[in-house]
N, C-alpha and C positions, 0 to 999 in steps of 0.2 A: 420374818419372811425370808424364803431363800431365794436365791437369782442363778439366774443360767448366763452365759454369756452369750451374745451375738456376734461369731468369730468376725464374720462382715465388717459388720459396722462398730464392735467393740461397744455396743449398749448391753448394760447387766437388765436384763428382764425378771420380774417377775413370773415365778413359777407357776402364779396365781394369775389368767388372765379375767376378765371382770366381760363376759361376756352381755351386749346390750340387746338382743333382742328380746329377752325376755325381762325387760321391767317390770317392776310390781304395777301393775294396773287397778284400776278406780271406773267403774261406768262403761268398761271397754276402750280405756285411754289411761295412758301412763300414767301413774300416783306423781306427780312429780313432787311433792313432800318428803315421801317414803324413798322415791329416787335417789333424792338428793341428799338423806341423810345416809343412807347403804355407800353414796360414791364415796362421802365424805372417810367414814369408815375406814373404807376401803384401801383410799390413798394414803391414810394416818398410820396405818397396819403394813406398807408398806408396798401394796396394790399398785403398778408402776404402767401396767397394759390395758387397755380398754378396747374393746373389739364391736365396731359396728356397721351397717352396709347402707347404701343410696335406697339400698329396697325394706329396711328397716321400719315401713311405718313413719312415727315421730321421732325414731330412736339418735336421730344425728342432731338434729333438734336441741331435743330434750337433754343430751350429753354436753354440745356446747357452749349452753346457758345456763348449766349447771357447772361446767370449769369455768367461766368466764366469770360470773359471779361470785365466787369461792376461790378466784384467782387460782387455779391448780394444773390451768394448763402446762407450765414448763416444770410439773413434776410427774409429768406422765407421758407416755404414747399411744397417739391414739392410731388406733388401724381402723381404714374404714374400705367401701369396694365398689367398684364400680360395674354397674350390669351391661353385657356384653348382649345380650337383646335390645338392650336401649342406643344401644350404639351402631349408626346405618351409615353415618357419613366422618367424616376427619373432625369436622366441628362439632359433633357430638362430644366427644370426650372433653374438648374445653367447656363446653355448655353444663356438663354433668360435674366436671371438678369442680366448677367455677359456685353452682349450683352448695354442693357438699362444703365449701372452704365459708359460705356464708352460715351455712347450718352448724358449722364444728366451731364459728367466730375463731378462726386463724387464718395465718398465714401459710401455712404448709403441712405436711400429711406426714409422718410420720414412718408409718408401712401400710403403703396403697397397693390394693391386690384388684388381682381382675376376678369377678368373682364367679365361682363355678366354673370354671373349664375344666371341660370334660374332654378333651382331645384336640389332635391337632387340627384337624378341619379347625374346628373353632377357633385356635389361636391363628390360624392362617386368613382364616378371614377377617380377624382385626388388624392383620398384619398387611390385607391388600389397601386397607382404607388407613393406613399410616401409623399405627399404634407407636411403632417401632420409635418412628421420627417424632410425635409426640411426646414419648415416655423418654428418650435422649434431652427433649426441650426443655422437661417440666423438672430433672433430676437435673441439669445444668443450671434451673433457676432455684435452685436450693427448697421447689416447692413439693416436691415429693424425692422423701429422704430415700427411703427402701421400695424396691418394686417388687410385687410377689403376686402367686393366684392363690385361689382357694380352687380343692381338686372336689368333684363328683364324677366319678368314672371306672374304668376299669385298671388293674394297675397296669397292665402293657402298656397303654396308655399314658398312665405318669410318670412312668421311667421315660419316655419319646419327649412328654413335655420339661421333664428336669433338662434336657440336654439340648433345647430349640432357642434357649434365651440365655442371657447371665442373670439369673435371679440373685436377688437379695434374703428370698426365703418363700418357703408356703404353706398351706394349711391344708392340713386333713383331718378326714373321720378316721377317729381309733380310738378303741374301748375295747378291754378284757373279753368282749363278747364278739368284737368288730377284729380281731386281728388278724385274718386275712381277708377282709371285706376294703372294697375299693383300695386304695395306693397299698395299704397293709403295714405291716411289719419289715416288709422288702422293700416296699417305696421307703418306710420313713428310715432306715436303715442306710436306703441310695442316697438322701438327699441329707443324709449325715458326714457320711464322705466326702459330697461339695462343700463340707463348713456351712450350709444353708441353714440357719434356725426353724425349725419343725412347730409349728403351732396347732396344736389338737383342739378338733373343735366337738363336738356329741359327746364327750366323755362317761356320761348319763346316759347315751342313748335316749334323748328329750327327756331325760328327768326317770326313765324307765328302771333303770339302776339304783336308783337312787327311792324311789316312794311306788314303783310298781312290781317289787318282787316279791316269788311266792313264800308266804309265812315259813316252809322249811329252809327258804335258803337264809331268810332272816336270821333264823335259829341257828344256822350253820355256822355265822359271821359270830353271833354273840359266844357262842359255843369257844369261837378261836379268841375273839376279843370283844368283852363287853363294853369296850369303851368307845369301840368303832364305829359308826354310822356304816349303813350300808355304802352311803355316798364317798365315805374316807375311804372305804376300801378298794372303792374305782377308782380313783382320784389316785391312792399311794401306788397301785397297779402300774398308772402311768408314768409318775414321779420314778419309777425304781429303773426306769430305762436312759439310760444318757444321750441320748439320740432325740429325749424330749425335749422341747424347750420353754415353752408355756403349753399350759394347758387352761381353758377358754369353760368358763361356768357359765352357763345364762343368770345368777339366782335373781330371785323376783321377791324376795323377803329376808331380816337382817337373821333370823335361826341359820340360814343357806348358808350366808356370807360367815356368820362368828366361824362355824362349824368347818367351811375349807379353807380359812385363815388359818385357826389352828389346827388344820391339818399340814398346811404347807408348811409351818415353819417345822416341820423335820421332815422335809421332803429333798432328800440325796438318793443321788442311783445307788444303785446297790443295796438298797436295807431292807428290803425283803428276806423272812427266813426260810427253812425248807418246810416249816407246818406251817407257814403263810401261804406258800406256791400251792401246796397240797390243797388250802382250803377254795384257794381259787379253781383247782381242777374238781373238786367236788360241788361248789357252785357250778360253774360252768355245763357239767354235766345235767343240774336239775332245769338249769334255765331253757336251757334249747332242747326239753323235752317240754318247755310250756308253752314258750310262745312261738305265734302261726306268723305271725305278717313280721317283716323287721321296719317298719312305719317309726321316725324318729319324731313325730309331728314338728316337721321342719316349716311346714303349711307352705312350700310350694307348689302344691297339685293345687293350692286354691286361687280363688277364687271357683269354684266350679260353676260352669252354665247353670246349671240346672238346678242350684243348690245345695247340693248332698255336703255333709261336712264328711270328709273323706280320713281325716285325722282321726276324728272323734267316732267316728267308726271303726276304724281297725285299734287304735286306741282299749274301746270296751271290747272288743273280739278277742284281741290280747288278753286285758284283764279278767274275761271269762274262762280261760285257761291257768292265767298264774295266780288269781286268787278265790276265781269261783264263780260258777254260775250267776248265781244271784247280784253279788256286787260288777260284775260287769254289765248286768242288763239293766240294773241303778243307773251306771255309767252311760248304759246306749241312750236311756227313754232321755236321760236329760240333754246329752248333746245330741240326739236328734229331733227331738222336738216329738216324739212319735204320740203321746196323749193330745197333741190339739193335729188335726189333720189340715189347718190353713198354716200349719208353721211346721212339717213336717219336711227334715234336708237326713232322711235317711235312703239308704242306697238303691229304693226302690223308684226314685226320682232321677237315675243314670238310665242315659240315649245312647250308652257307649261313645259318646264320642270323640274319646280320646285324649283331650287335651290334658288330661293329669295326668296320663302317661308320658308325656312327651317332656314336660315341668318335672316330674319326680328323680329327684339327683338320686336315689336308692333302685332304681331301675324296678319298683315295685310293680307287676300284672295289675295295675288298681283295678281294670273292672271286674277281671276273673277274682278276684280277692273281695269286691263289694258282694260279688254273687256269693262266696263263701260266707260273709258276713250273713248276710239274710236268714242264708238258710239257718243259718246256727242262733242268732240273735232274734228271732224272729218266726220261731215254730207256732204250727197250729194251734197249740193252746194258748200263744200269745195272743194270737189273731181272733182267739174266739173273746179271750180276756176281754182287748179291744173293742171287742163288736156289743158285747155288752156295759160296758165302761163309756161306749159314745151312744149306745141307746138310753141311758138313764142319766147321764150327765147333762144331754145337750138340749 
C-alpha cells in the first residue's frame, strides 16, 4: 500500500480509502459476514481510511461493531459526516455527534466533515446557529481530530468555501470524466496550496467506470494494457496527480477490493506514460459521446413521493447508450418494476414535484431527464409488448 501524507495533521494515509456506503448487501441489508471479512482485508493490506456518513443507512453501525470486535479501531481513520438538513438548532450537532460516536463505539472522530456543502449560504447558516463555537469545543476536547466538508456544488463556490474556515481538509467528486465537473481540477489544485488533503470520492462515477462502459472503450484499455481492469485505470488516473490524497472506493465484494489494493500499491504521481495519457484522451472521447444523464446513483434524489426509482432510471438510459438497446431495457424492466403494474416506480409515476431536484448534488434537470427517459426506454412497441404480456398473463 502507498500513503500520502496529511501535511496538517502529519497522518500518512492511505491511498486507498475504503468507501462505506456501498457494503455488500444480503435481503436489502448489509452482508455483515462478507463486510466484515472485505474490512478485515482491507486493513491487513494496509487500508488505513474508512469513509462513512450519519445518512449512510446502517453503514456507521455496521463499521463500528465491526472495528470494535476485530479490535482495529486504532489502526485506522475513520471519516464520518454530519447532515446540515438535520441540523436547525445549536443542540443538534451534539445530539447527531453524540448519536454517530455510539454507532462508530469510540471516543472521537477522526475527520469529521459537514457533509454536502454546496455554498456559502449553507455554511452561513450553520454558522448563525453556532457550528463555529461547537466545532472550537469538540476539536479542544480531542473529540473531533480534523474538520472538513464534502463539496456538491459549483466550483466558484468551493474556491469562497476553501477560504470562509481553517479546514483541516475536503472531499470532492473527480474522475477522468468529472474533471472540470463541480470543485474540478482548479478546486483540487486550490486546496492543494493550503496543504489541505483532497479526498476523492465517485472515482467510478458509481461504479459507471468501472462495469458500465461501452465494449469499445473496454477494447481500448486492453488494447493499451491487458492487465488493467477498467476500474485500475480510473483509479491510477487519479493516483498520478499529487494534489490527490485518498481516493474513496465504495466496493461491495472482495474481486473490487483484491483488484484496487493491487492497484494501489504502485500508485505515485507521476507514473502515467505519454500512450497512457493518449489512451485516456481516446476513452474519454467515446464515453461522452455515450452517455445522456451524468446520474452517479449517489440515491440522493431518493426517497421519491411518488415512487419512481430515479437512479435505476437514468442508470438503464445510460446503459441503453454505452452498451445497447437491449441490455438497458433488461436494466429498466427490472429496476422499474414495469411487468407487474401494482409495483411499477418508473418515471411515468413523476407529479413534477420537485423534490429530487432540490436533493440532487449533480445539479441533474431529474424531471426533464425522467421525460427523456420514457420516451426512449418506453416506445410504442414496448407498450403494445405490455398490453399484451398483461392481457394473457394476468
Amino acid at each position: 500500500m502507498q500513503y500520502r501524507n496529511d501535511a496538517k495533521s502529519g497522518n500518512k494515509l492511505s491511498v486507498l480509502g475504503f468507501g462505506c456506503m456501498r457494503f455488500p448487501k444480503k435481503m436489502n441489508q448489509i452482508d455483515i459476514a462478507k463486510t466484515e471479512e472485505m474490512m478485515i482485508k482491507a486493513v491487513n493490506d494496509g487500508v488505513n481510511y474508512f469513509d462513512t456518513a450519519f445518512l449512510y443507512n446502517d453503514s456507521e453501525n455496521v463499521l463500528g461493531s465491526i472495528l470494535a470486535k476485530n479490535k482495529l479501531r486504532e489502526k485506522i481513520f475513520i471519516a464520518t459526516k454530519i447532515p446540515p438538513t438535520k441540523c436547525n438548532t445549536f443542540d443538534d450537532f451534539e445530539t447527531i455527534f453524540k448519536t454517530q460516536l455510539e454507532r462508530l463505539r469510540t471516543e472521537y472522530i477522526d475527520y469529521y466533515l459537514i457533509h454536502s456543502l454546496i455554498d456559502i449560504k449553507a455554511w452561513e447558516k450553520l454558522c448563525a446557529i453556532g457550528i463555529e463555537k461547537w466545532i472550537k469545543e469538540k476539536k479542544a476536547s480531542g473529540q473531533i481530530r480534523n474538520i472538513g466538508f464534502s463539496f456538491h456544488g459549483i466550483q466558484g463556490d468551493f474556491m469562497k468555501l476553501l477560504d470562509v474556515y481553517d479546514w483541516n481538509f475536503c472531499q470532492i467528486q473527480y474522475n477522468y470524466l468529472d474533471e472540470n465537473y463541480q470543485a474540478g481540477v482548479t478546486g483540487l489544485k486550490k486546496a492543494f496550496t493550503k496543504n489541505m488533503p483532497v479526498i476523492i470520492m465517485e472515482p467510478l462515477l458509481g461504479g459507471k467506470l468501472a462495469n458500465g462502459l461501452p465494449k469499445k472503450v473496454v477494447n481500448i484499455y486492453k488494447s493499451s494494457n491487458k492487465h488493467l481492469t477498467p476500474a485500475a485505470w480510473a483509479l491510477r488516473w487519479l493516483w498520478n496527480q499529487k494534489e490527490v490524497t485518498v481516493v474513496l472506493s465504495g466496493m461491495s465484494d472482495m474481486p473490487q477490493l483484491i483488484d484496487n489494493i493491487e492497484t494501489a500499491k504502485g500508485a505515485v504521481s507521476g507514473m502515467l506514460t505519454e500512450a497512457e495519457n493518449e489512451t485516456y484522451e481516446n476513452v474519454l472521447k467515446m464515453i461522452r459521446d455515450s452517455y445522456k444523464i451524468p446520474c452517479t446513483g449517489c440515491n440522493y434524489c431518493m426517497p421519491c413521493p411518488q415512487g419512481v426509482n430515479i437512479p435505476g432510471c437514468f442508470s438503464a438510459y445510460n446503459t441503453s447508450y454505452s452498451i445497447g438497446l437491449y441490455d438497458g431495457l433488461k436494466q429498466y424492466v427490472t429496476s422499474t418494476g414495469l411487468l407487474d403494474p401494482l409495483k411499477n416506480f418508473g418515471p411515468g409515476n413523476c407529479v413534477k414535484c420537485g423534490a429530487c431536484e432540490k436533493k440532487c448534488p449533480q445539479n441533474i434537470p431529474v424531471i426533464k431527464s425522467l421525460k427523456n427517459v420514457t420516451k426512449r426506454m418506453e416506445p410504442l412497441w414496448i407498450k403494445a409488448f405490455l398490453a399484451l404480456y398483461f392481457k394473457f398473463t394476468r
